[in-house]
Structures are given as structure tokens and as C-alpha cells.
DSSP file (Angstrom, degrees, kcal/mol; ACC not computed):
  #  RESIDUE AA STRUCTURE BP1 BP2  ACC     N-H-->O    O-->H-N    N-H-->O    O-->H-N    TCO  KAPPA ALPHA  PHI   PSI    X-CA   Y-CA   Z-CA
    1    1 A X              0   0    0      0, 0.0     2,-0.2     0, 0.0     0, 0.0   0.000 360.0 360.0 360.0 125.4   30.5   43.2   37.4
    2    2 A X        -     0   0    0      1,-0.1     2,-0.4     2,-0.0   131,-0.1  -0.476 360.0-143.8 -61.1 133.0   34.0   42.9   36.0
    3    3 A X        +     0   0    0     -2,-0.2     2,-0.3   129,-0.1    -1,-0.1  -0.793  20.6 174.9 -99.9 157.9   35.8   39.6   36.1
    4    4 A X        -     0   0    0     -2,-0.4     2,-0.3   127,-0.1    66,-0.1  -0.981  21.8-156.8-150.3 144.3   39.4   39.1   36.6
    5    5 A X        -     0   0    0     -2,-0.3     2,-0.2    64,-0.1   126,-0.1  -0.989  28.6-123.1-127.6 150.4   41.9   36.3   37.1
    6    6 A X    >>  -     0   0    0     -2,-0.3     3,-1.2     1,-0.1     4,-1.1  -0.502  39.9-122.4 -65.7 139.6   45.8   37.0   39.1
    7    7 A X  H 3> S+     0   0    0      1,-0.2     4,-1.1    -2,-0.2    -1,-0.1   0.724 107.4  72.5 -57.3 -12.6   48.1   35.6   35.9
    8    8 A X  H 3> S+     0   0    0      1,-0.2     4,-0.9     2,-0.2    -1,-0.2   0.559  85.3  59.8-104.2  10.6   49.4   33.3   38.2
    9    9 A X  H <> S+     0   0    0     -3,-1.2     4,-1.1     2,-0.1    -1,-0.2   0.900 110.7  35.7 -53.1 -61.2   46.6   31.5   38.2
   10   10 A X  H  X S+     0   0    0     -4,-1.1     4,-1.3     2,-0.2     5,-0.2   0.741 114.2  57.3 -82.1 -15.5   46.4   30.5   34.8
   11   11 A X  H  X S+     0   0    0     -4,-1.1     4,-7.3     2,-0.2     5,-0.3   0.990 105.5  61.6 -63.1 -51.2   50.9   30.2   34.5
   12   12 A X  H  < S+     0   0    0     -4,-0.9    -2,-0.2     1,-0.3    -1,-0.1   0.826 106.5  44.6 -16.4 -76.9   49.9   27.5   37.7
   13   13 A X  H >< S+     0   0    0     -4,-1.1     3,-0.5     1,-0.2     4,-0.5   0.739 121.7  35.5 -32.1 -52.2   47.9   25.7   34.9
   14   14 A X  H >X S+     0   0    0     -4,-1.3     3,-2.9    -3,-0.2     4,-2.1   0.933 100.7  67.1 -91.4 -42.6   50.3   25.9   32.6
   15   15 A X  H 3X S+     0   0    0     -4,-7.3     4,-1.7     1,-0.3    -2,-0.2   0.436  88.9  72.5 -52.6  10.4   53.2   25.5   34.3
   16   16 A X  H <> S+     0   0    0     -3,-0.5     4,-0.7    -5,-0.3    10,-0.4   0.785 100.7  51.3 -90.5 -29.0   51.9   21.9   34.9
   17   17 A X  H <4 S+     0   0    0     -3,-2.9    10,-3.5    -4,-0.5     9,-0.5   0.947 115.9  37.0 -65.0 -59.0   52.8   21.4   31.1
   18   18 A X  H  < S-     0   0    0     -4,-2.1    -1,-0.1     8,-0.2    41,-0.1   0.847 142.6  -0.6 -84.7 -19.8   55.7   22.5   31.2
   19   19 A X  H  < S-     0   0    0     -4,-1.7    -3,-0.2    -5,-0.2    -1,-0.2   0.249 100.6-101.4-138.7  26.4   57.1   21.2   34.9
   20   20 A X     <  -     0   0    0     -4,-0.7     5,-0.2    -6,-0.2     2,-0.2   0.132  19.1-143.2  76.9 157.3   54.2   19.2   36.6
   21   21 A X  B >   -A   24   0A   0      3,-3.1     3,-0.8    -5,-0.2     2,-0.4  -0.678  62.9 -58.9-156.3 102.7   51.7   19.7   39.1
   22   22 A X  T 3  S-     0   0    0      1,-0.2     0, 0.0    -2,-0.2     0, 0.0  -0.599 122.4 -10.2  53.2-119.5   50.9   16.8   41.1
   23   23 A X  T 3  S+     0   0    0     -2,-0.4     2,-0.5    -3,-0.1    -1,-0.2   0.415 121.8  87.3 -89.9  -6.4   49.7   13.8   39.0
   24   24 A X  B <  S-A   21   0A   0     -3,-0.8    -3,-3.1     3,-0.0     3,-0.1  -0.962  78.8 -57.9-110.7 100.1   49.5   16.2   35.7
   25   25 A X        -     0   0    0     -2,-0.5    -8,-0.2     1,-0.3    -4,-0.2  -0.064  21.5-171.4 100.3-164.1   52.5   16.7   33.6
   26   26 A X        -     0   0    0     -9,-0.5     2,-0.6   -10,-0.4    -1,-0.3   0.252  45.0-131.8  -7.9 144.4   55.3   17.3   32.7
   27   27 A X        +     0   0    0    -10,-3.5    70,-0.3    -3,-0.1     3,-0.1  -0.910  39.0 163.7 -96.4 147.1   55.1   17.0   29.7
   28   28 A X        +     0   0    0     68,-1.3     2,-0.2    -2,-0.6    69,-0.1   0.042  56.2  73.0-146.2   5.5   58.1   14.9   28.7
   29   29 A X  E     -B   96   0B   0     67,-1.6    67,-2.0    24,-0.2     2,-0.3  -0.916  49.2-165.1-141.7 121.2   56.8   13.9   25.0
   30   30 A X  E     -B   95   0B   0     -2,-0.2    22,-2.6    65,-0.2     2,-0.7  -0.860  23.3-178.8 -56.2 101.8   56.2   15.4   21.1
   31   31 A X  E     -BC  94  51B   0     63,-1.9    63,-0.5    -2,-0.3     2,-0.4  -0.806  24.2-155.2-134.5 127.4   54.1   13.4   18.9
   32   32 A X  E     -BC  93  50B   0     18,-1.1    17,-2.0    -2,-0.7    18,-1.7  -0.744  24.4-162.1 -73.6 136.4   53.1   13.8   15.6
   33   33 A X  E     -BC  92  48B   0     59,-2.2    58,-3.0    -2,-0.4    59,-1.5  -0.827  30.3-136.9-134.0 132.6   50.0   12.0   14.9
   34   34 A X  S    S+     0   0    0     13,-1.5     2,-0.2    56,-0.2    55,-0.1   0.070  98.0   4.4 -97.6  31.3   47.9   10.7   11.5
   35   35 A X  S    S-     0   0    0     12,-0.4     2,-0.5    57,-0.1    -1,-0.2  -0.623  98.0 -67.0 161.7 175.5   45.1   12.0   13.5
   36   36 A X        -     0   0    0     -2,-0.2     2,-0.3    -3,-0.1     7,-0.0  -0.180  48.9-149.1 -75.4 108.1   43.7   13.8   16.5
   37   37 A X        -     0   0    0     -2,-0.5    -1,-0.1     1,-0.1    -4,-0.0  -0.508  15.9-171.7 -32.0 111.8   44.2   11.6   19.6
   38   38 A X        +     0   0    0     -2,-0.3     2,-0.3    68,-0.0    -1,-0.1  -0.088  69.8  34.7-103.2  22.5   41.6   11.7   22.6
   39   39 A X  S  > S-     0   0    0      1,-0.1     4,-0.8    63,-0.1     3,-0.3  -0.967  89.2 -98.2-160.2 175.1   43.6    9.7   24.9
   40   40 A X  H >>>S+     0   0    0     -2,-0.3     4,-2.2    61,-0.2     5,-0.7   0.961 120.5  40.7 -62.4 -61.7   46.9    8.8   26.0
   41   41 A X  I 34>S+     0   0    0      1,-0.2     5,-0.7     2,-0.2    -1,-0.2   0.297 101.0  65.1 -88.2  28.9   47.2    5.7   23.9
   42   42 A X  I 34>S+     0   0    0     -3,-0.3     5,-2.7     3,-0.2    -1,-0.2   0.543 116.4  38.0-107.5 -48.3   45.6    7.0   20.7
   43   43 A X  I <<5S+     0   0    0     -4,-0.8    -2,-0.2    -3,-0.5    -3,-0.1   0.658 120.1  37.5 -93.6 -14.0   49.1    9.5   20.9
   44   44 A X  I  <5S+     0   0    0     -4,-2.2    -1,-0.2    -5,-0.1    -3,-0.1   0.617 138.2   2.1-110.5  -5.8   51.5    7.7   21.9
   45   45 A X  I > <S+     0   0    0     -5,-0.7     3,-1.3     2,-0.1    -3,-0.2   0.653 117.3  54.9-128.7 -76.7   50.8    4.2   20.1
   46   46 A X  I 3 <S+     0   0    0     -5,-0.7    -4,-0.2     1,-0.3    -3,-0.2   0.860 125.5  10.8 -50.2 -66.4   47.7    4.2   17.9
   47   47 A X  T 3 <S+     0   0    0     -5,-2.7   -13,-1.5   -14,-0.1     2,-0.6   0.063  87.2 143.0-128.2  51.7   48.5    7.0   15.6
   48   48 A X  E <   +C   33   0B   0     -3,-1.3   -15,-0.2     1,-0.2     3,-0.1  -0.878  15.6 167.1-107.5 134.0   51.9    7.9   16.2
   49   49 A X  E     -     0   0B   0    -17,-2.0    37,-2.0    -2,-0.6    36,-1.5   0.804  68.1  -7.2 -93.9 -40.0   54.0    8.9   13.6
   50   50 A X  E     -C   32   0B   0    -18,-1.7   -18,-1.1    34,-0.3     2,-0.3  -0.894  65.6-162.6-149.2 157.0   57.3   10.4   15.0
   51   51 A X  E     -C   31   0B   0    -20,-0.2    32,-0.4    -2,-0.2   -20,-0.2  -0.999   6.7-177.4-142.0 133.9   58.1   11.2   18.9
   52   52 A X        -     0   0    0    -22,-2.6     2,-0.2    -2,-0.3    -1,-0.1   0.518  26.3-112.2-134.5 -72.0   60.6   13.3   20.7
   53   53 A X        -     0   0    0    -26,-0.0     2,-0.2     2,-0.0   -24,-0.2  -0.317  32.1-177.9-171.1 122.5   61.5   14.1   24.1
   54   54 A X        -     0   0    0     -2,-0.2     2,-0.1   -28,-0.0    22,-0.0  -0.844   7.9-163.9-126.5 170.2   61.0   17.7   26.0
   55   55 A X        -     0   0    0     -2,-0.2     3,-0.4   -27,-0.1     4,-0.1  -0.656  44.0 -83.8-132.7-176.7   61.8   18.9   28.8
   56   56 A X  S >  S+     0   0    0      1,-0.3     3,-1.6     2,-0.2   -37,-0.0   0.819 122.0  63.9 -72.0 -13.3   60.6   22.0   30.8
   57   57 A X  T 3  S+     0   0    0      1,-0.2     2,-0.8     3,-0.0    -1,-0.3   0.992  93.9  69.4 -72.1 -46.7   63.2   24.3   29.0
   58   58 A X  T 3  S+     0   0    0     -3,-0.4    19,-1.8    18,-0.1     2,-0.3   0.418  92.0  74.7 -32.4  -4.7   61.2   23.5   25.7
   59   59 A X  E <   -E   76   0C   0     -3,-1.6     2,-0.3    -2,-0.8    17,-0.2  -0.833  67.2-157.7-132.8 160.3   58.7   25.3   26.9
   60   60 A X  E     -E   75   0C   0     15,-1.7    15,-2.0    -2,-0.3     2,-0.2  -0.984   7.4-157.8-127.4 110.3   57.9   29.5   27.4
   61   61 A X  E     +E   74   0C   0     -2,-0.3     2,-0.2    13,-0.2    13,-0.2  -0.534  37.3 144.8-149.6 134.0   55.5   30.6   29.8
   62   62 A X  E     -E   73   0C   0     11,-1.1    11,-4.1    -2,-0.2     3,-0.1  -0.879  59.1 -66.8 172.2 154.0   54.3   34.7   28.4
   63   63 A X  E     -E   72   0C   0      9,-0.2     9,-0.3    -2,-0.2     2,-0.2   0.049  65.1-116.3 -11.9 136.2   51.7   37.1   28.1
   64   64 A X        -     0   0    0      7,-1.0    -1,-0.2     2,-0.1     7,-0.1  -0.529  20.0-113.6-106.6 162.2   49.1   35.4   25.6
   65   65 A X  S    S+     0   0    0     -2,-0.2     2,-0.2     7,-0.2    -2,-0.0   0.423  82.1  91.2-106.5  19.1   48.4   36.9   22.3
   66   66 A X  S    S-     0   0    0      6,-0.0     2,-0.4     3,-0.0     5,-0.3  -0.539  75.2-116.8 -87.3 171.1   44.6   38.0   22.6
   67   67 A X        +     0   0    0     -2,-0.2     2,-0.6     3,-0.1    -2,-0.1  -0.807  69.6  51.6-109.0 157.8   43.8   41.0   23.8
   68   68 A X  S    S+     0   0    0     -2,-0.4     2,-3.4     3,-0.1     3,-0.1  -0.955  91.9  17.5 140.2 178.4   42.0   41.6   26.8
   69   69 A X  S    S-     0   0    0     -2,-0.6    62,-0.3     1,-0.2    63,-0.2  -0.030 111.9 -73.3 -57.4  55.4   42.2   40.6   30.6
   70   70 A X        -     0   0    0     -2,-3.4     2,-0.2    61,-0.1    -1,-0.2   0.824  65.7-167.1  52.1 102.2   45.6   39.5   30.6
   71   71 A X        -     0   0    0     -5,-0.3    -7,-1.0    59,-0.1     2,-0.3  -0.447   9.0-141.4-121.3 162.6   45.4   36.2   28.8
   72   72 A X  E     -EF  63 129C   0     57,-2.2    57,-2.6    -9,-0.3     2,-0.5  -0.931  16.4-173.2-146.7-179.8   48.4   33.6   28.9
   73   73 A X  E     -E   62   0C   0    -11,-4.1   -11,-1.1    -2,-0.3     2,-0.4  -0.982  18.5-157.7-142.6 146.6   50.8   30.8   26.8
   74   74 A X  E     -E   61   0C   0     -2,-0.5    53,-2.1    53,-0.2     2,-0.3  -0.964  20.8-153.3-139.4 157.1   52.9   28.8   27.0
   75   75 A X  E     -EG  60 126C   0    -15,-2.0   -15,-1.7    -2,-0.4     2,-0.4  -0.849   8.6-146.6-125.9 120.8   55.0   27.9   23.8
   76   76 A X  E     -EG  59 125C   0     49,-1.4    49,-1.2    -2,-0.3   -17,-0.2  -0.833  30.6-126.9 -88.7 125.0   56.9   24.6   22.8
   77   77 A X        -     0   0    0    -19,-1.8    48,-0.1    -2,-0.4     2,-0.1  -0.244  34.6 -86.6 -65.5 178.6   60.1   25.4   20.6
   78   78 A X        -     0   0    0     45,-0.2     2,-0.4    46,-0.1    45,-0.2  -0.368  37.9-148.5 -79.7 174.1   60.7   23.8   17.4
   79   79 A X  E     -H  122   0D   0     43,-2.1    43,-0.9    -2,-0.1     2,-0.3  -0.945   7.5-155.8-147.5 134.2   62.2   20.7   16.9
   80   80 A X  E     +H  121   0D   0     -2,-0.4    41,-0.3    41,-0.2    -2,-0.0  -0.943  58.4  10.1-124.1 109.7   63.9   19.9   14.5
   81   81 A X  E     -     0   0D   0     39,-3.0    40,-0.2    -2,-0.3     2,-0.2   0.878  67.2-179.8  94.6  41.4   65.1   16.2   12.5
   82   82 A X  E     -H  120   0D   0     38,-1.7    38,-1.5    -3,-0.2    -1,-0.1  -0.589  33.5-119.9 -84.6 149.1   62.6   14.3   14.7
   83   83 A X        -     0   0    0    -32,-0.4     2,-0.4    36,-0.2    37,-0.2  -0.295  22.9-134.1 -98.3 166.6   63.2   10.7   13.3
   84   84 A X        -     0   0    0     34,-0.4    33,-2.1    31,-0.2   -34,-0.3  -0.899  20.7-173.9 -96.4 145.7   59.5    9.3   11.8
   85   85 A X        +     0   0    0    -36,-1.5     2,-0.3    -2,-0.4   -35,-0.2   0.545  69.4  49.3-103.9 -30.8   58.8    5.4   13.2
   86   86 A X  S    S-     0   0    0    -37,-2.0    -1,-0.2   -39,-0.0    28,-0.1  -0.775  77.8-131.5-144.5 108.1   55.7    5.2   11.0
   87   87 A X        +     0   0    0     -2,-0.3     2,-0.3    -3,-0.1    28,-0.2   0.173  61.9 108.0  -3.2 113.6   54.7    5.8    7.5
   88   88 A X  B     -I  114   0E   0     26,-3.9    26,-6.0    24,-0.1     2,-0.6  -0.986  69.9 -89.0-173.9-172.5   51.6    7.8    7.6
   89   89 A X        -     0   0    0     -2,-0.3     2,-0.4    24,-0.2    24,-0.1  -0.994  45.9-136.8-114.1 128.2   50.1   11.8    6.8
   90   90 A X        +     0   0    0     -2,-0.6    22,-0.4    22,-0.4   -56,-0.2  -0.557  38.7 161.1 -82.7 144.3   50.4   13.6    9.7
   91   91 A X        +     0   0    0    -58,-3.0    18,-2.8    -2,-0.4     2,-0.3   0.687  62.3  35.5-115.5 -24.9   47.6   15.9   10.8
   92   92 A X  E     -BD  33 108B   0    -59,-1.5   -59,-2.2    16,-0.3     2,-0.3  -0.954  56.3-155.0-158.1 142.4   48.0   16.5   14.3
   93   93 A X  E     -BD  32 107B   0     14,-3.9    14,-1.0    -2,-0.3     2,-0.3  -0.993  21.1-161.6-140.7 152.8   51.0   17.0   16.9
   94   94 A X  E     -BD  31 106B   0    -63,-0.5   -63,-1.9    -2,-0.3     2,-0.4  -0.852  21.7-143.2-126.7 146.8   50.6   16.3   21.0
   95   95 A X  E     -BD  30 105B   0     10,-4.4    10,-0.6    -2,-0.3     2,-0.2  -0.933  35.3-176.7-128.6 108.1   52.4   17.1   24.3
   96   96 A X  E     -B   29   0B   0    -67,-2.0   -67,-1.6    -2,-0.4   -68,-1.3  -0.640  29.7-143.5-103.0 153.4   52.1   14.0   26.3
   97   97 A X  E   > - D   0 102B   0      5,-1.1     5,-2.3   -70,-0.3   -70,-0.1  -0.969  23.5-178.3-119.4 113.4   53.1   13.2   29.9
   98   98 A X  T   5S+     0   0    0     -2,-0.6    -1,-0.1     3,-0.2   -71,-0.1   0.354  70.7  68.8-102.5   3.6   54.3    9.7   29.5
   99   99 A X  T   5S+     0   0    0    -73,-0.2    -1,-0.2     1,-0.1   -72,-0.0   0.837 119.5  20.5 -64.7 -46.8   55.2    9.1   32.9
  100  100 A X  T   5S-     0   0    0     -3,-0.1    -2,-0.2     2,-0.1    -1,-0.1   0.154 113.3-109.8 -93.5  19.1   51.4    9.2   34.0
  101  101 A X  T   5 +     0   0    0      1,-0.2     2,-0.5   -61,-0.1   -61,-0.2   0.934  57.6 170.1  37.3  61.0   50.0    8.5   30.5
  102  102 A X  E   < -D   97   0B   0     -5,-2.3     2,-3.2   -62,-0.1    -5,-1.1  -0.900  41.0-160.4 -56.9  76.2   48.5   12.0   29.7
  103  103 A X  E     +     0   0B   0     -2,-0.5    -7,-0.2    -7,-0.2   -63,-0.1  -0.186  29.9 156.7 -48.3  66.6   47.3   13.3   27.0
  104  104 A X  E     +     0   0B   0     -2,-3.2     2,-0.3     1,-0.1    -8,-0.2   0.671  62.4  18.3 -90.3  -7.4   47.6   17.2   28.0
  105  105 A X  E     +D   95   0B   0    -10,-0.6   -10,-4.4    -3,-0.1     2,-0.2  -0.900  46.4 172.1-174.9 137.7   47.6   18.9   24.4
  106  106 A X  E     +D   94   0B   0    -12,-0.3     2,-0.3    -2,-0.3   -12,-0.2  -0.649  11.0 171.3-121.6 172.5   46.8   18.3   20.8
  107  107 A X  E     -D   93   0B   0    -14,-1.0   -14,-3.9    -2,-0.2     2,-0.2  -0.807  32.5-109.6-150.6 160.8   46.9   21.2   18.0
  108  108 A X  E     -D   92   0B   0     -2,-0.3     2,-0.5   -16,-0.2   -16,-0.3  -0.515  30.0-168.1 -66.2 148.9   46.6   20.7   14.0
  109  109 A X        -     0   0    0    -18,-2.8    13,-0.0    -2,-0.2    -2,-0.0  -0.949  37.5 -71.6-149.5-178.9   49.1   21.1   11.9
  110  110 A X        -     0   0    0     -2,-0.5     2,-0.9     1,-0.1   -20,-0.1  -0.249  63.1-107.2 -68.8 157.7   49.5   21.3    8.0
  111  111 A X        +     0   0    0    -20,-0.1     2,-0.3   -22,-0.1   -20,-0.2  -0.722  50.9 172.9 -97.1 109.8   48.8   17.8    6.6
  112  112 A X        -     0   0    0     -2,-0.9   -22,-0.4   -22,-0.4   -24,-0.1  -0.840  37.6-115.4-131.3 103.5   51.9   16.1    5.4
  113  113 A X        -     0   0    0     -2,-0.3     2,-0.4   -24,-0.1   -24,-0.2   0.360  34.5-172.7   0.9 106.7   53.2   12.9    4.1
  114  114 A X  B     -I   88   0E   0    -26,-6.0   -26,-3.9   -28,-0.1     2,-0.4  -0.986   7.6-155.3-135.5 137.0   55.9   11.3    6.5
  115  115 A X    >   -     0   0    0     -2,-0.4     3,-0.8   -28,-0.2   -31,-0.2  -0.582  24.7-110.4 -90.9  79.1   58.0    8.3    5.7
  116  116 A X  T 3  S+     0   0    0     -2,-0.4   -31,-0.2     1,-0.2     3,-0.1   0.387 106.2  30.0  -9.0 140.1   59.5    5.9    8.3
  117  117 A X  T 3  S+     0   0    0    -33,-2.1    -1,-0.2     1,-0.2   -32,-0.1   0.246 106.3  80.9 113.5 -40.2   63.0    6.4    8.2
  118  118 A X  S <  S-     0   0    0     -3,-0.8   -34,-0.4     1,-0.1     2,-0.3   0.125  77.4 -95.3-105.2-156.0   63.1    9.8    7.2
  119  119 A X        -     0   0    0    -36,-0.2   -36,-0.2    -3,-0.1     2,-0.2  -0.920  17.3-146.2-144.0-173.4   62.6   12.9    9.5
  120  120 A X  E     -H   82   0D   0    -38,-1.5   -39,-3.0    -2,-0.3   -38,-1.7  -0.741   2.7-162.1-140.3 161.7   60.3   15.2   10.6
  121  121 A X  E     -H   80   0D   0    -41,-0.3     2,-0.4   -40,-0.2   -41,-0.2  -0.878  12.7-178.1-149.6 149.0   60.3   19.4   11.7
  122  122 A X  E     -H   79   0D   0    -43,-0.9   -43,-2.1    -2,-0.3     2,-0.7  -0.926  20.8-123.1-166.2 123.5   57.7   20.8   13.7
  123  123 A X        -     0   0    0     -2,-0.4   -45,-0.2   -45,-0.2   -46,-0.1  -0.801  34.0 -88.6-122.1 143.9   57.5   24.4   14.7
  124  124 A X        +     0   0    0     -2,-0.7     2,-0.3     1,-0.1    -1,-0.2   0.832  55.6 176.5 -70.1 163.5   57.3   25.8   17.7
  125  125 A X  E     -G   76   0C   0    -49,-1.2   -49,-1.4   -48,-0.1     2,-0.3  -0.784  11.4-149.1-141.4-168.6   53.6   26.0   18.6
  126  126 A X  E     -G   75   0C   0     -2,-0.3     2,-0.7   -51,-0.3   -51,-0.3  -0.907  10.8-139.5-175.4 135.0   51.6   27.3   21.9
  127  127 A X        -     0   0    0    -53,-2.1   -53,-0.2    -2,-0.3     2,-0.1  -0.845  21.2-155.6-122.5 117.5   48.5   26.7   23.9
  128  128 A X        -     0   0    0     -2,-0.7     2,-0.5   -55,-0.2   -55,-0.2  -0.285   8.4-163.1 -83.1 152.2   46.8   29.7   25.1
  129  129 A X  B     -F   72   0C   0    -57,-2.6   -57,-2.2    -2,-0.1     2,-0.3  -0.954  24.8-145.9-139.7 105.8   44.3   29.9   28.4
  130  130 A X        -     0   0    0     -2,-0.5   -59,-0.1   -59,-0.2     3,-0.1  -0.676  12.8-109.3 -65.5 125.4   42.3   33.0   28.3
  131  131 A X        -     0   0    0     -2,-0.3     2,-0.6   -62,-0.3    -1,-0.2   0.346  55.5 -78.0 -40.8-170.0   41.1   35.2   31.4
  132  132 A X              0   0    0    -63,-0.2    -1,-0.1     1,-0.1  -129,-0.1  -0.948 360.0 360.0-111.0 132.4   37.1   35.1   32.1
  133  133 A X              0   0    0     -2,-0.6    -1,-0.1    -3,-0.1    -2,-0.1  -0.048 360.0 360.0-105.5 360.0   35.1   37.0   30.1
């Protein structure tokens, strides 16, 4: 028996990242992190290195890039000249909803040496939700 999901199931999902859904999201925060976060205040305090503010235009809602049973994304642009607040190597970047304290998304990113003071680039990146297989 085949399985299938509508795509606007899984946009639903995502579209909570990008304009809320209920008690879940926006997201309304970028943080680069000197390591992977499991919580709200792990990202936003604990190992945050630089922060920036989105909003839902930051974000892209699309067709996902596996192939397959219609898979979907949504995509943060870059940002760019992000201030760093704390000295650290960054490892890890987050999309927090800091209104409810939310972690909602972590990804890796290449590991680099940031200086308070200085600034920071981060480019755009995307977290994909695949049909059921």
C-alpha cells in the first residue's frame, strides 16, 4: 500500500517556523552557537555566540530537494554582519522562538573562530520534512 501526505500538511508544520502555529513559533531568532543546544536556554544564553532577528519574510516555504513523494523546506536567507557578543568557535546555528522560549531548529555549520566585537555571516540554510516512506 502506497503512502502519501497533501503538501499542505507538512508547509502547516513548517509554516509554524516561519509564522507560528499556536504556542510554536515564529521563529523570531538566529543564533550561532559554540555547540549544539537541546533547549531553549542552551541557545539563546549558554552557548550563544552571535544573535539576529527574523522575521517570517526570512523564511521560503518550497518543494524539498529529495526525490520522491513530494517532500518539503523551508529556507532561512543569509544574513549577513551579525554582530558576535561572545568570543567562542562556533559549531552550530539555531532558529529560536523567543517569545515562548523554543528551540525549533539547530543545523551544523563549518567550525569557526568568532571574536566579540567582530561580525559574523551565516548562509542561508533549510530544514527539510520528508513525505512517508
Amino acid at each position: 500500500m502506497a503512502k502519501r501526505v497533501n503538501p499542505s500538511v507538512l508547509d502547516k508544520a513548517l509554516d509554524s517556523i516561519k509564522t507560528g502555529s499556536g504556542t510554536v513559533g515564529p521563529c523570531n531568532k538566529m543564533v550561532v552557537c559554540s555547540t549544539e543546544p537541546t533547549n531553549y536556554t542552551e541557545a539563546n544564553a549558554t552557548y550563544m555566540l552571535a544573535n539576529v532577528a527574523m522575521t517570517g519574510t526570512d523564511f521560503t516555504i518550497a518543494n524539498g530537494d529529495g526525490a520522491g513523494n513530494t517532500p518539503r523546506k523551508v529556507t532561512s536567507g543569509a544574513k549577513n554582519g551579525i554582530s558576535v557578543s561572545n568570543s567562542g568557535t562556533a559549531t552550530h546555528v539555531a532558529w529560536i522562538d523567543s517569545t515562548n522560549a523554543i528551540l525549533l531548529e539547530v543545523t551544523t555549520c563549518t567550525s569557526q573562530a568568532l571574536t566579540a566585537g567582530n561580525t559574523v555571516n551565516v548562509p542561508a540554510w533549510k530544514m527539510e520534512i520528508g513525505a512517508p516512506t
